[in-house]
N, C-alpha and C positions, 0 to 999 in steps of 0.2 A: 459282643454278645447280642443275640437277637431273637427276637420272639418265632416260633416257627407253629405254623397251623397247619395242622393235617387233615387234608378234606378241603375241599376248594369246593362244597357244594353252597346252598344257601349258608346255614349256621357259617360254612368257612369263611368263605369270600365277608361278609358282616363281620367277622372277628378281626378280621384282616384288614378291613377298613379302618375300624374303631380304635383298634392296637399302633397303624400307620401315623393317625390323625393324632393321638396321643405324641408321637415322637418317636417312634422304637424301628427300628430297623426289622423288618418281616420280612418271611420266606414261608409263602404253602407250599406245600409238599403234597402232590393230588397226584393218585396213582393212575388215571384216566388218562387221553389225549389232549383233554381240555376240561376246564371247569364247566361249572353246572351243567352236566349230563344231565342227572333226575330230574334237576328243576326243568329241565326244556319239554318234560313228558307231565307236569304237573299242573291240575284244572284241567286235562284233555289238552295241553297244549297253548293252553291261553295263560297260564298263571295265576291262579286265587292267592293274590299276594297274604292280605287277609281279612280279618271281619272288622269293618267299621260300627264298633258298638261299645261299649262300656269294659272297665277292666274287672267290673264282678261278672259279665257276660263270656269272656275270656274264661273266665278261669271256671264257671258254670260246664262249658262246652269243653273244659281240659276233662276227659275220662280217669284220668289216673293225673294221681299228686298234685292237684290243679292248683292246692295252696302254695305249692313251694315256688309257683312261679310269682305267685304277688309283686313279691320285691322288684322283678324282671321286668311285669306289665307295669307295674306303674312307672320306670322309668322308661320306657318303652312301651308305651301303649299304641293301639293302632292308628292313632292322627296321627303321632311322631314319626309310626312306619312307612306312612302316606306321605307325610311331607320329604322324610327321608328319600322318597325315589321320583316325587316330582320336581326337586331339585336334584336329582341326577340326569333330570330330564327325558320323566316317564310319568306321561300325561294319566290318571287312572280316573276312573269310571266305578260308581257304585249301584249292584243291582240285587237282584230279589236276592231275601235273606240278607243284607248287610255287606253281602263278598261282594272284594274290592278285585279289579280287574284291569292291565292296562288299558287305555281306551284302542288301541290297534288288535288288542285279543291275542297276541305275539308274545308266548312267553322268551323267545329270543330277544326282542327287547329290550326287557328285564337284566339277562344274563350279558347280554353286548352292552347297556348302563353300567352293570359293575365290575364289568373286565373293564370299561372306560377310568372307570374313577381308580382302580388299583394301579393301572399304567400311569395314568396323569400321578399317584402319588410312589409313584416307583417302588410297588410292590412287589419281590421278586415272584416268578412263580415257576415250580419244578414239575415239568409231567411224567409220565410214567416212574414215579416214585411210590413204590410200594411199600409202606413203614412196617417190618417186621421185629420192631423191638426195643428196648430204651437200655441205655446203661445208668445206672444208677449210684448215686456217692453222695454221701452226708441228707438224703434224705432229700434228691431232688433228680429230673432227670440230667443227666450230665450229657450223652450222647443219643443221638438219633441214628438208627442203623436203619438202611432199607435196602432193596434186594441186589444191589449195586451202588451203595456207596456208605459212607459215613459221615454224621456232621456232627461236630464236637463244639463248636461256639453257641451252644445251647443258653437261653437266658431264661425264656417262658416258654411252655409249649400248652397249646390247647387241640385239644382234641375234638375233633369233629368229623368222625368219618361217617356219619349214618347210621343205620340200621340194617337189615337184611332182606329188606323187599325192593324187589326191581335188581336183583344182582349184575343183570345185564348192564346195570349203570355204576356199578363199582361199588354196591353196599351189600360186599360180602361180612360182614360182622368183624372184620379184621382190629376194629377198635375195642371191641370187647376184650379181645386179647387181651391186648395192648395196658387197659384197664385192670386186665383182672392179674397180668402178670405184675404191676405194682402194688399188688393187695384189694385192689377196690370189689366191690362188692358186686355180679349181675345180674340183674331180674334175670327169667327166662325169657330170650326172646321169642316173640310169636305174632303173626300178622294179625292184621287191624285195619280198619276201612278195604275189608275184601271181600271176594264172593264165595259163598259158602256151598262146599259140597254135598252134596243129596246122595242118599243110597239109589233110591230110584232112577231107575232111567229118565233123561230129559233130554240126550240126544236128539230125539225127533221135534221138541218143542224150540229149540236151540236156536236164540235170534230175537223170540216171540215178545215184544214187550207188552209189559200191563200198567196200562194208567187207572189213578184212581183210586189203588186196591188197600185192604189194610194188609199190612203183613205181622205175623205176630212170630212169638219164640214162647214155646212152652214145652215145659218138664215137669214129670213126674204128677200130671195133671194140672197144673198152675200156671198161668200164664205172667209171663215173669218182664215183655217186651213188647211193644206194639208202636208201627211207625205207620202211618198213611204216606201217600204216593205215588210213584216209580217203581216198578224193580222190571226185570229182564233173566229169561233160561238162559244157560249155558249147557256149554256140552255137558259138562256133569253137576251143576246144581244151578243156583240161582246168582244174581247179580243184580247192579243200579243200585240208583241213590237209597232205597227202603233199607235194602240188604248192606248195605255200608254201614248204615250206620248203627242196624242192629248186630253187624261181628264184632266193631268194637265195645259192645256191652257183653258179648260173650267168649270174644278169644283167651281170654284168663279162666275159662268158666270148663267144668265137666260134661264132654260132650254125650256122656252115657243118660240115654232116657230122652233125649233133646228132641222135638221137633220143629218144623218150618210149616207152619201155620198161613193161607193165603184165605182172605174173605174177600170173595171176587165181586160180591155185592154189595157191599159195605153199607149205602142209600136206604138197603131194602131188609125189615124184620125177616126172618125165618118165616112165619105165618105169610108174610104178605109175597117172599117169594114163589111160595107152594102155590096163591093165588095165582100168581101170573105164570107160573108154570104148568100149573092145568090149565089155563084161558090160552097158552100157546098149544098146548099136546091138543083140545079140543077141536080150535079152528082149523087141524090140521091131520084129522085123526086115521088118515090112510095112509101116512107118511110112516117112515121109519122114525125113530126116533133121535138118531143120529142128524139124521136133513131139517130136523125141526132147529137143535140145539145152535147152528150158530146166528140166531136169533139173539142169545143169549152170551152166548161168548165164543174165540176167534175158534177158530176150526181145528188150528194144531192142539188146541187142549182138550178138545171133546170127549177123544178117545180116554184121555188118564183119568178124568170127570166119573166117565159112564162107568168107568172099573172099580172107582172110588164108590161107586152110588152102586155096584154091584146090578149094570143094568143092560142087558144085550143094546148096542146100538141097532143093529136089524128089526127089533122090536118093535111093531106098529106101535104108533100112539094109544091108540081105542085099548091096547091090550095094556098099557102102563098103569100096575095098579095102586094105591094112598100110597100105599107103605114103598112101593118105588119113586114115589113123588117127594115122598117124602125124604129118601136117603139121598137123589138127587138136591133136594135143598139145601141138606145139608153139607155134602160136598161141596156148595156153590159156596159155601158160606165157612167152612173147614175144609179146604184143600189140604192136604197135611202130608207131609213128608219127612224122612229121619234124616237127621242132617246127621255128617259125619266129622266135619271139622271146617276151619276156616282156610283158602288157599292164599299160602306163603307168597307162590311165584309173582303175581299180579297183585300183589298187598300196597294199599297207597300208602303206609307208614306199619312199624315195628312197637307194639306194645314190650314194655320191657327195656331194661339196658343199664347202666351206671344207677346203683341206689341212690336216692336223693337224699338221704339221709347222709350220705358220704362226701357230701357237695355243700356249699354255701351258697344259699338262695339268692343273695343278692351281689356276691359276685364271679360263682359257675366255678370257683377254683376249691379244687381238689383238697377235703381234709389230711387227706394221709400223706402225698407229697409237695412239697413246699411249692414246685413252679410248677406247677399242671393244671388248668383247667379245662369244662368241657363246652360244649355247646351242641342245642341240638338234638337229634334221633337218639344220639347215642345216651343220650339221660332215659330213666324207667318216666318219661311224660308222653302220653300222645291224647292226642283229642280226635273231635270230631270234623263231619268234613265242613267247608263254608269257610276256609282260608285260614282256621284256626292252627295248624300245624305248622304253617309256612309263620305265621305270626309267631309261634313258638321257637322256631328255628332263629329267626331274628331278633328276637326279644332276648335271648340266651345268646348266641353270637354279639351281639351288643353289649352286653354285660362283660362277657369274657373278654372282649378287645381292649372294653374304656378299665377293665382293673386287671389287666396285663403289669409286672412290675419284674424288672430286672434288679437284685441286688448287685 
């Protein structure tokens, strides 16, 4: 009898560690060509292993269920996860915000560290196995079926296939199944840490990035979110770090009434930008108003600006009269846009997944059936960005390996 993990991604490969080093005979089962696909595309490639900061700091930055992982972080907190890979022999580096980063910036690294330690402990690993289903008897899984074969020497099985963002790397939701065909319970999934659709066009702005800016989220007149920063257009709405980390405070949330709020000035009162936007239209007052404006901001956004502020760009200056100066400011300062939702395809993690209510906090295994546990995306946990996800993945994959138990 042997423990078997499905999903070789972070959570996996850490289950499969911990479960090995324990004593147990292991087999992942990763329906990929190879392990850590998503992790090789995560931090941009570098790997934000995760946040070097406190375990009330962790669970601060977990969005959803941030308490159920307690038990997890404290036996696994981010120095244990640190030391855990510079004794695999992956030197790391701590920078702005607390995220922890190889010092090569190679998230291969990482993934070639723990393909290393599973080999050196002879951990078997199966590719192109796609798990389509459990057989079940006496209230435990008994058999693993997947799309070409059968494995019947089932002892524990944990589950860890992901979530459903980035499916190009094999987290097509298939564990949800999985889960919900043995009774368990699923949030709905829905992305989180993505870029958020706009009704308006932004094609033409498409690339433009904005330092510095505030970005807010407000409905129904109330402003309900506000991040300073980063962000960046996209073909059809916004993106970057501002916009990340405001959709995971909204992708559970009613898109209806919603807007994406930018205050390009953030430095500058309302009053005192209307000063310097007369002291620019003045010194310049045979100009168009268009030629004056990227004084003030980049050029591809001039146009959606003057439409906002309701103001011909051809429009000399000398003819620009308060109350245009006025609606100009305030576009500078209320960019506003209807957001339409948050995009699944390019989502860095899945809000939603296995109810933690249906899980044992401190050790990832499954109330309803006796040898299953999960680890991972596939729990209702996600947080925010700054390495806390990947810390998440680990912290749960660790849990499930060290209280793996074959009767």
């Amino acid at each position: 009898m042997r423990v078997y993990v499905i999903g070789g991604g972070a959570a996996g490969m850490m289950s499969a560690i911990c479960a090995r080093r324990s004593g147990f005979d292991v087999t992942i089962l990763e329906r990929n060509e190879k392990t850590g696909k998503k992790l090789f595309i995560t931090g941009k490639g570098r790997c934000n292993l995760t946040n070097n900061s406190s375990v009330q700091n962790l669970i601060d930055n977990t969005v959803r269920n941030g308490k159920f992982l307690f038990g997890v972080f404290r036996n696994f907190d981010s120095g244990k996860c640190m030391d855990f890979f510079e004794e695999l022999g992956v030197p790391l580096k701590t920078e702005r915000g607390n995220r922890v980063f190889p010092v090569s910036d190679k998230s291969s690294d990482v993934i070639a560290a723990l393909n290393k330690e599973l080999k050196r402990l002879n951990v078997e690993i199966k590719l192109h196995q796609r798990v389509v289903g459990f057989g079940i008897k006496d209230n435990t899984v008994a058999e693993i079926k997947t799309e070409n074969a059968v494995y019947t020497d089932v002892g524990y099985v944990i589950l860890a296939t992901g979530g459903v963002t980035y499916p190009a790397t094999g987290s097509t939701g298939d564990g949800y199944k999985l889960a919900a065909s043995v009774g368990h319970t699923i949030v709905e999934p829905v992305p989180s840490l993505c870029d958020v659709r706009l009704k308006e066009p932004t094609v033409d702005m498409r690339g433009l990035s904005l330092k510095n800016v505030a970005c807010s989220i407000e409905q129904d007149g109330k402003r309900l979110f506000s991040e300073f920063g980063e962000m960046l257009f996209t073909d059809n709405g916004v993106g970057g770090p501002c916009v990340l980390s405001l959709s995971a405070k909204i992708c559970k949330k009613s898109f209806s009434g919603m807007r994406f709020v930018i205050d390009l000035k953030p430095a500058l009162d309302e009053e005192t930008l209307k000063a310097r936007i007369q002291r620019d239209l003045d010194g310049q007052s045979n100009k168009a108003v268009k030629n004056v404006l990227p004084a003030l901001l980049p050029k591809s956004l001039i146009p959606t600006v003057l439409t906002k502020a309701e103001i011909s760009g051809d429009k000399q200056c000398n003819a620009v009269t308060k109350a245009e100066r006025g609606r100009l400011a305030f576009a500078l300062k209320n960019l506003s846009f209807t957001v339409l939702g948050c995009e699944m395809e390019r989502a860095v993690i899945t809000a939603g997944g296995v109810k933690t209510d249906e899980v044992s906090p401190k050790t990832m295994r499954s109330k309803l059936i006796d040898n299953l546990a999960f680890a991972g995306e596939i729990l209702d946990v996600d947080a925010m960005t700054g390495g806390y996800n990947l810390q998440i993945a680990f912290a749960t994959g660790f849990a499930a390996g060290n209280n793996a138990e074959i009767e």
